[in-house]
PDB file as gemmi writes it, atoms N, CA and C in Angstrom:
CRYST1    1.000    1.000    1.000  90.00  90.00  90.00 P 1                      
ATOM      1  N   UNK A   1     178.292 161.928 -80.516  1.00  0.00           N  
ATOM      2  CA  UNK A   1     177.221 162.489 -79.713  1.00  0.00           C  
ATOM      3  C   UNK A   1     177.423 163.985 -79.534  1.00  0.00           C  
ATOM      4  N   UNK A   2     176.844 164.602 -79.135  1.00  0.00           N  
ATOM      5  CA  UNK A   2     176.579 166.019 -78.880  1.00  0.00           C  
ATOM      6  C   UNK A   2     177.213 166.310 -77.923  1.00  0.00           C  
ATOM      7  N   UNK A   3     177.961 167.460 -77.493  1.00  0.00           N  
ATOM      8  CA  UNK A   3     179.374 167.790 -77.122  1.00  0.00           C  
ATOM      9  C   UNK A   3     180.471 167.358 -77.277  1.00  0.00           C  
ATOM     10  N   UNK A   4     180.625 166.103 -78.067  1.00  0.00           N  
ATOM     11  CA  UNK A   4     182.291 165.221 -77.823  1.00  0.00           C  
ATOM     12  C   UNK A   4     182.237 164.456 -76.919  1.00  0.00           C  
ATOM     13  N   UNK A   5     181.192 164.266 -76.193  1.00  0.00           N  
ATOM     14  CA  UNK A   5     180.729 163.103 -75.105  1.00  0.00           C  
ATOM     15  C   UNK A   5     180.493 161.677 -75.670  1.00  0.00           C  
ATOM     16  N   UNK A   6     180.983 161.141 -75.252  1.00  0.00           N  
ATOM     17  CA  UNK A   6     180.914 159.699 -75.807  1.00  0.00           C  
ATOM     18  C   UNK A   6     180.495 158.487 -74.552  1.00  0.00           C  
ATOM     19  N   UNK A   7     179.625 157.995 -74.440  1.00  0.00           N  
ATOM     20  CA  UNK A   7     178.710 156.629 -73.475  1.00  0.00           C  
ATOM     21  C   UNK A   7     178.796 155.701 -74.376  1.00  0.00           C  
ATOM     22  N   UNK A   8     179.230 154.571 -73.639  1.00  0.00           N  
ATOM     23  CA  UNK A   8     179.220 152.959 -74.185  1.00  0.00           C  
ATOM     24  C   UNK A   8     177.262 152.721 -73.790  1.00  0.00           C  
ATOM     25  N   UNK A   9     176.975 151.593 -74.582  1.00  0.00           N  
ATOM     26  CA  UNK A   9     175.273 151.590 -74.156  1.00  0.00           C  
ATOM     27  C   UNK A   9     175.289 150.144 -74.255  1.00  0.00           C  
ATOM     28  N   UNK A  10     174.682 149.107 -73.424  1.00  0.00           N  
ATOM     29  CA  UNK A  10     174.863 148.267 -74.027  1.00  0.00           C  
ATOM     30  C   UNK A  10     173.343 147.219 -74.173  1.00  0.00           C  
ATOM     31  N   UNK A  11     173.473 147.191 -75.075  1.00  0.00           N  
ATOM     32  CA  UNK A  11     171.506 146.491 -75.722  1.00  0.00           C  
ATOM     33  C   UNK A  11     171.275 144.965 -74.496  1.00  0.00           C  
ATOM     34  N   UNK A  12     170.448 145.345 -73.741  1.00  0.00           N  
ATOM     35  CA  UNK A  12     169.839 144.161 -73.274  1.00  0.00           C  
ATOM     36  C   UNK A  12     168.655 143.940 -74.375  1.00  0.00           C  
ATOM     37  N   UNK A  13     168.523 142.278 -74.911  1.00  0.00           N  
ATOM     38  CA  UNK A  13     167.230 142.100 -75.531  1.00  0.00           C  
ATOM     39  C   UNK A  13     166.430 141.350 -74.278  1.00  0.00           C  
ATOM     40  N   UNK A  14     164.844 141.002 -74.765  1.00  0.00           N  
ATOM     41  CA  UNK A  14     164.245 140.284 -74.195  1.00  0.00           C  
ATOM     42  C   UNK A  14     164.682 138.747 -73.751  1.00  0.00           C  
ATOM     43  N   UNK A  15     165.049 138.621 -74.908  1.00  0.00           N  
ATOM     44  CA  UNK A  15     165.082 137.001 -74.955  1.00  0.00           C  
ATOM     45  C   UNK A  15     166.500 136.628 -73.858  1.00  0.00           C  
ATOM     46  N   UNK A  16     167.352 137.798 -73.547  1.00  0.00           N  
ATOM     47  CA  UNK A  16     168.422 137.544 -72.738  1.00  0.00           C  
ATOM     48  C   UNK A  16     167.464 136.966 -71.259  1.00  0.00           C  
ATOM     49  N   UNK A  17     166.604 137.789 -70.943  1.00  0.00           N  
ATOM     50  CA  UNK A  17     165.917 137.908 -69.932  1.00  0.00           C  
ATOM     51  C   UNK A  17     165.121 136.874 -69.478  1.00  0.00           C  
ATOM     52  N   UNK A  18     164.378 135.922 -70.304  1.00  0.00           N  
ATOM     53  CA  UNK A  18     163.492 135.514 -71.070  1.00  0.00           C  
ATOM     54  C   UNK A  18     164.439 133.845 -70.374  1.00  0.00           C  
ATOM     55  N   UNK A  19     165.576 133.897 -71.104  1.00  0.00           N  
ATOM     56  CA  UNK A  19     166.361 132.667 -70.733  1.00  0.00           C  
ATOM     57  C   UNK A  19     166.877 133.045 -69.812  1.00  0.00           C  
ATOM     58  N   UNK A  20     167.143 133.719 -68.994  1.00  0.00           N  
ATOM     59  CA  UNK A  20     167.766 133.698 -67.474  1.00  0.00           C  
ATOM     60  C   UNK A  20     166.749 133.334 -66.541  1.00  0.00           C  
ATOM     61  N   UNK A  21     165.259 133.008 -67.101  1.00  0.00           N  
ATOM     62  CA  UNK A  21     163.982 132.789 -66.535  1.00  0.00           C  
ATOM     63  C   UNK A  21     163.699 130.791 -66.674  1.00  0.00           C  
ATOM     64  N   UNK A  22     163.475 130.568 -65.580  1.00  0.00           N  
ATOM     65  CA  UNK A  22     162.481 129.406 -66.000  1.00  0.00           C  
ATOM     66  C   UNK A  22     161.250 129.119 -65.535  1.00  0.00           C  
ATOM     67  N   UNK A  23     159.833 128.150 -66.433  1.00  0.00           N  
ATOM     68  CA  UNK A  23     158.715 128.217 -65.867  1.00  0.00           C  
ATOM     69  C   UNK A  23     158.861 127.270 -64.498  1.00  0.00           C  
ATOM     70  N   UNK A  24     159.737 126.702 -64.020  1.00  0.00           N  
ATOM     71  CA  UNK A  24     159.658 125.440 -63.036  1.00  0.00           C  
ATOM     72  C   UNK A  24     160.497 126.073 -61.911  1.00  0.00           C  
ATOM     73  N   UNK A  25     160.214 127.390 -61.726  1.00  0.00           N  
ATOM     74  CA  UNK A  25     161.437 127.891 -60.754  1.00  0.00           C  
ATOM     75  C   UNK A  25     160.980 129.675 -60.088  1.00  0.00           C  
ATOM     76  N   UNK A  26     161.264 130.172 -59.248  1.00  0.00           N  
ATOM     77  CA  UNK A  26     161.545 131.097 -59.059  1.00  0.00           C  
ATOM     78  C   UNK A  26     162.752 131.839 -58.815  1.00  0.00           C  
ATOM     79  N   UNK A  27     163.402 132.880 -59.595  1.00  0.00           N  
ATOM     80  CA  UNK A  27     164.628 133.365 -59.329  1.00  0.00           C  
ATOM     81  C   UNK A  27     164.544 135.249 -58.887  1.00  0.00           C  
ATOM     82  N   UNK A  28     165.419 135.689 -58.197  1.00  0.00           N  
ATOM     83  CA  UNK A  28     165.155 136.945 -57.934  1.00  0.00           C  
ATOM     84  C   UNK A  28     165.686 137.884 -58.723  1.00  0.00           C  
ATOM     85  N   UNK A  29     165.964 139.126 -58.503  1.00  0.00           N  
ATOM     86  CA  UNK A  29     166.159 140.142 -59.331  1.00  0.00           C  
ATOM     87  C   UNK A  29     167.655 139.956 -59.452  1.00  0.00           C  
ATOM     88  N   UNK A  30     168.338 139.604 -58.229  1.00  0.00           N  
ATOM     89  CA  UNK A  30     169.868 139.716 -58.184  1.00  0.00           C  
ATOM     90  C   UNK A  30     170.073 138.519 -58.985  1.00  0.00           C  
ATOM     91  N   UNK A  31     170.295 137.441 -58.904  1.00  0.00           N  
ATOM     92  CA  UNK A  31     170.342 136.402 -59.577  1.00  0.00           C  
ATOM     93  C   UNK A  31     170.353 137.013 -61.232  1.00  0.00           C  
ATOM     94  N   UNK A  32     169.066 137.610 -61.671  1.00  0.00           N  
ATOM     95  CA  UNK A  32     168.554 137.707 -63.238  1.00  0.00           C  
ATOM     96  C   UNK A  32     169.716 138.702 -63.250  1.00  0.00           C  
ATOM     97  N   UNK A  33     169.962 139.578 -62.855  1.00  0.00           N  
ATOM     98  CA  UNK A  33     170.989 140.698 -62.866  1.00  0.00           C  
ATOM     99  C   UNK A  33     172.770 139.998 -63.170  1.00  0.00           C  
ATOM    100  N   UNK A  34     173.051 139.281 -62.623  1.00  0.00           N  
ATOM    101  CA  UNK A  34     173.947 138.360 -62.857  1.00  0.00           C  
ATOM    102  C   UNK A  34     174.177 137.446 -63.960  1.00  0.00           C  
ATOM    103  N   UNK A  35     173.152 136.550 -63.794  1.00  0.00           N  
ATOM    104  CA  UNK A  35     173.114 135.741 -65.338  1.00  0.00           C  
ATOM    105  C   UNK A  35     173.198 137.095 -66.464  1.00  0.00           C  
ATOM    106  N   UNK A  36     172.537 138.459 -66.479  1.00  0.00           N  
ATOM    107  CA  UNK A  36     172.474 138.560 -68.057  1.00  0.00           C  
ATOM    108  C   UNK A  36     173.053 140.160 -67.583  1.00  0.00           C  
ATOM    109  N   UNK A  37     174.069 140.196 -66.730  1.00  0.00           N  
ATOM    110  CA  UNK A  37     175.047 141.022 -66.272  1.00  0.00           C  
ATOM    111  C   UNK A  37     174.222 142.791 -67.317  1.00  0.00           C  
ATOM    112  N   UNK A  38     173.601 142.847 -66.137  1.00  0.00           N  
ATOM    113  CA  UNK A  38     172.971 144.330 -66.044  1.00  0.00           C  
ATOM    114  C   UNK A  38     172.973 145.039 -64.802  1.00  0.00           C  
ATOM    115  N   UNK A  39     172.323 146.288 -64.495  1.00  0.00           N  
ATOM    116  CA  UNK A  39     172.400 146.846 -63.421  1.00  0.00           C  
ATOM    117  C   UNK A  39     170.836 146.651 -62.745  1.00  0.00           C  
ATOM    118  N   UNK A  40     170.504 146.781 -61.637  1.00  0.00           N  
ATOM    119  CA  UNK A  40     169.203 146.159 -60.719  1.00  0.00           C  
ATOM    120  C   UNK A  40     168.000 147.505 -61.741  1.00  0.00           C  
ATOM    121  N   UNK A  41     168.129 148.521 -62.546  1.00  0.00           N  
ATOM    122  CA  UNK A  41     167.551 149.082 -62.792  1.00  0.00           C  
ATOM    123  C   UNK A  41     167.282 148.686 -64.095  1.00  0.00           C  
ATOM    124  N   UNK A  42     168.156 148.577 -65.130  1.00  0.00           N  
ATOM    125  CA  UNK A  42     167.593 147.505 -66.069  1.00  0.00           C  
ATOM    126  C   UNK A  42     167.266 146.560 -66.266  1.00  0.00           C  
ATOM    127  N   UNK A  43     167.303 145.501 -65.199  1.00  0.00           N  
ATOM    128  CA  UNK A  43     167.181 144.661 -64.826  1.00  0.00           C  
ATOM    129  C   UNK A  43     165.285 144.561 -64.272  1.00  0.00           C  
ATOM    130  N   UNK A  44     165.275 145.458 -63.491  1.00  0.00           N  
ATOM    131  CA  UNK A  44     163.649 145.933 -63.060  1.00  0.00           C  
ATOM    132  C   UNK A  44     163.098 146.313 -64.206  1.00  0.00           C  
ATOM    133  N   UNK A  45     162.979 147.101 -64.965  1.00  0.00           N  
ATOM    134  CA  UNK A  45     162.514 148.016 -65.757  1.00  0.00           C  
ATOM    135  C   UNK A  45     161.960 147.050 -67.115  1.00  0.00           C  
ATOM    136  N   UNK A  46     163.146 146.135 -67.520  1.00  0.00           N  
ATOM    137  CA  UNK A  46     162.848 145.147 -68.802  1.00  0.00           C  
ATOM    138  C   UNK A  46     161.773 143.952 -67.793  1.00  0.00           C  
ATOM    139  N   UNK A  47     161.851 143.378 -66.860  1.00  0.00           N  
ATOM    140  CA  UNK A  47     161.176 142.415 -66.246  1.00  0.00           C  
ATOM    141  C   UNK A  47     159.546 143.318 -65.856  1.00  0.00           C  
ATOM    142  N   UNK A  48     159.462 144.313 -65.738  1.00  0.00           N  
ATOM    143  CA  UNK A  48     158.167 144.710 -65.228  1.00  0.00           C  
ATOM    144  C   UNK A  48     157.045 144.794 -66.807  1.00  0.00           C  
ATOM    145  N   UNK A  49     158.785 145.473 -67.977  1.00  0.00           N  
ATOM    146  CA  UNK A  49     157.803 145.284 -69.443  1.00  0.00           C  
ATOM    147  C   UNK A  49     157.682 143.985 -69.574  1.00  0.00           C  
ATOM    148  N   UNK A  50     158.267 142.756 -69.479  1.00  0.00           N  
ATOM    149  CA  UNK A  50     158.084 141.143 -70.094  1.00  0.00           C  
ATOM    150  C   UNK A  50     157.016 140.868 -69.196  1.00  0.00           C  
ATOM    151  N   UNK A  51     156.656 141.486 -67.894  1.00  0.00           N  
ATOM    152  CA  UNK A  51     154.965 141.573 -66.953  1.00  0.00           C  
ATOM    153  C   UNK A  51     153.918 142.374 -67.735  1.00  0.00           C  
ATOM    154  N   UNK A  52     154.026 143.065 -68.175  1.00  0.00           N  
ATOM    155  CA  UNK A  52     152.647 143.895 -68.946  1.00  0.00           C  
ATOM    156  C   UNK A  52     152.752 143.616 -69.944  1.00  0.00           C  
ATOM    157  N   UNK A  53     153.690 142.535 -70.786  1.00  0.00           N  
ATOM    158  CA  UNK A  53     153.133 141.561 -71.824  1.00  0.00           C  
ATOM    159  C   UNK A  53     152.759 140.522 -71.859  1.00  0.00           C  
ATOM    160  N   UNK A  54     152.553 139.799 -70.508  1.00  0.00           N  
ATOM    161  CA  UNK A  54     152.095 138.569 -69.915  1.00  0.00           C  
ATOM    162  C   UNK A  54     153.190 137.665 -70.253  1.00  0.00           C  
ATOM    163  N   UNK A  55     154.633 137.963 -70.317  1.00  0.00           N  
ATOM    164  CA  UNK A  55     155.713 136.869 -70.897  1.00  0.00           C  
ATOM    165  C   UNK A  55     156.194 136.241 -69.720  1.00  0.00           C  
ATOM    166  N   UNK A  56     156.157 137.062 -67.991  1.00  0.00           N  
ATOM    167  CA  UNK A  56     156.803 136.904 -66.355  1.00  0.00           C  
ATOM    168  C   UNK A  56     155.793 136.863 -66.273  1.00  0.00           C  
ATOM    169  N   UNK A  57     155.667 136.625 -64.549  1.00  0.00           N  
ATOM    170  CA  UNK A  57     155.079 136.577 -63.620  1.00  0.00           C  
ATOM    171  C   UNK A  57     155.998 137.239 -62.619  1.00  0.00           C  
ATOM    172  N   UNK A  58     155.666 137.909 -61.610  1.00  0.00           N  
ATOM    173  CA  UNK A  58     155.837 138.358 -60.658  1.00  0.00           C  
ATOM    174  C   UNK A  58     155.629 138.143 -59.482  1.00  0.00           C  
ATOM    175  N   UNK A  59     156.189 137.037 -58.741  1.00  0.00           N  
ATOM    176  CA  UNK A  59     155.666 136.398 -57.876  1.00  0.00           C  
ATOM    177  C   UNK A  59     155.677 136.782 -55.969  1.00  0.00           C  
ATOM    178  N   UNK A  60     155.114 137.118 -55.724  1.00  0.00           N  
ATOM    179  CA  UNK A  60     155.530 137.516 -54.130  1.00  0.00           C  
ATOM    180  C   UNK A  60     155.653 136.257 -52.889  1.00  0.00           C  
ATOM    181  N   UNK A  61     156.718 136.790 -52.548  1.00  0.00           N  
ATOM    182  CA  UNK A  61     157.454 135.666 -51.807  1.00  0.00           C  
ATOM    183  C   UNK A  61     157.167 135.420 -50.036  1.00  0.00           C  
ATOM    184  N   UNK A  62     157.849 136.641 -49.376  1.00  0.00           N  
ATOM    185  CA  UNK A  62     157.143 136.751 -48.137  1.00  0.00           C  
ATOM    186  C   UNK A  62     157.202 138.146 -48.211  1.00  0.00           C  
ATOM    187  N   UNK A  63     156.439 138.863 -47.146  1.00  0.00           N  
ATOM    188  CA  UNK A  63     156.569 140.520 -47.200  1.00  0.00           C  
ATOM    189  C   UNK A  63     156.877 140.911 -48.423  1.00  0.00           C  
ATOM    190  N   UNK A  64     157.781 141.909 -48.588  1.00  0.00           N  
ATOM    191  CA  UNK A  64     158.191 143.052 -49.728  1.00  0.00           C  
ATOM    192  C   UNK A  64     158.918 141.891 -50.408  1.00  0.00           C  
ATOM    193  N   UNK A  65     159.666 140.969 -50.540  1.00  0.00           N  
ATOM    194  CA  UNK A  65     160.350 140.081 -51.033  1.00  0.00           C  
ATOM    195  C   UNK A  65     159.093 139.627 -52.512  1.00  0.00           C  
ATOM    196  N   UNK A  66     160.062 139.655 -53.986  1.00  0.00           N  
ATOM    197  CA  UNK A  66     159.211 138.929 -54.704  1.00  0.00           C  
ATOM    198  C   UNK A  66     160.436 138.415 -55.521  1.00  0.00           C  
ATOM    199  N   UNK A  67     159.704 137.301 -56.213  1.00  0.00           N  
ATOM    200  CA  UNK A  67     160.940 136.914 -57.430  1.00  0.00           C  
ATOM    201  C   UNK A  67     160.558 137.075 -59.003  1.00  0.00           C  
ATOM    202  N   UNK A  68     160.491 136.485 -59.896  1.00  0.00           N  
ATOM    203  CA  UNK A  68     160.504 136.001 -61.045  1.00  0.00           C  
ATOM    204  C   UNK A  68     160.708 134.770 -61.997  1.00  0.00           C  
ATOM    205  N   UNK A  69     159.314 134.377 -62.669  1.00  0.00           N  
ATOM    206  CA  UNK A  69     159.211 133.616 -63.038  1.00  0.00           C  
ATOM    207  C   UNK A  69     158.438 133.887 -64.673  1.00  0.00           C  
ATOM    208  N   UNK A  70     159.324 132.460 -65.742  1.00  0.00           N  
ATOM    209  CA  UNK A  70     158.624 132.818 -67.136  1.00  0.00           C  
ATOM    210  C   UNK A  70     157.062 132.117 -67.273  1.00  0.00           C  
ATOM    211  N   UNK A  71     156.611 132.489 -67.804  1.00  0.00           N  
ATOM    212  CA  UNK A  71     155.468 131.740 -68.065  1.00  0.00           C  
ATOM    213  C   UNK A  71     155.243 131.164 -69.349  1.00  0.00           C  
ATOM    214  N   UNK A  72     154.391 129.960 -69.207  1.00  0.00           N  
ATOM    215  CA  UNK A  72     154.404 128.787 -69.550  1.00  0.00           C  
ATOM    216  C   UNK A  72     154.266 129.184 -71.057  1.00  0.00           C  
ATOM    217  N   UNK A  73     154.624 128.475 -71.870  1.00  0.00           N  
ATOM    218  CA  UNK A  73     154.454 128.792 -73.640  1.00  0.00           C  
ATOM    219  C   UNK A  73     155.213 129.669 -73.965  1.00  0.00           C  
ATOM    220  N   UNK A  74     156.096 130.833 -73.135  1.00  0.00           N  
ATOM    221  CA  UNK A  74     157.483 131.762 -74.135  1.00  0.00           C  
ATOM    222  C   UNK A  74     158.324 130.825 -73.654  1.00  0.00           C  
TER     223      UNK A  74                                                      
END                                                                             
């Protein structure tokens, strides 16, 4: 890399995400963060894209509280 700087990176795919999901369930961000051991920001960021491809749902729970769920057919 550019200066002699060197960062480990490490590839979350979809499908990690995808299976830490089920359609018969709701799970939260911490939970998904755990199963597919990321940080709450990649963790947000890949789940809001698998929402604007219609693959989640985004479900709101009570108040500000929401979870996550796959939808039916991925």
């Amino acid at each position: 890399m550019k200066g002699g700087k060197t960062r480990f990176q490490q590839k979350f795919t979809e499908d990690m995400f995808l299976n830490a999901l089920s359609i018969d369930g709701i799970k939260s961000t911490t939970t998904i963060m755990s199963l597919v051991r990321c940080s709450r920001s990649t963790a947000k960021n890949v789940l809001y894209k698998l929402v604007n491809e219609g693959k989640v749902n985004k479900i709101e729970i009570e108040g500000d509280d929401y979870g996550w769920q796959k939808v039916k057919g991925d």
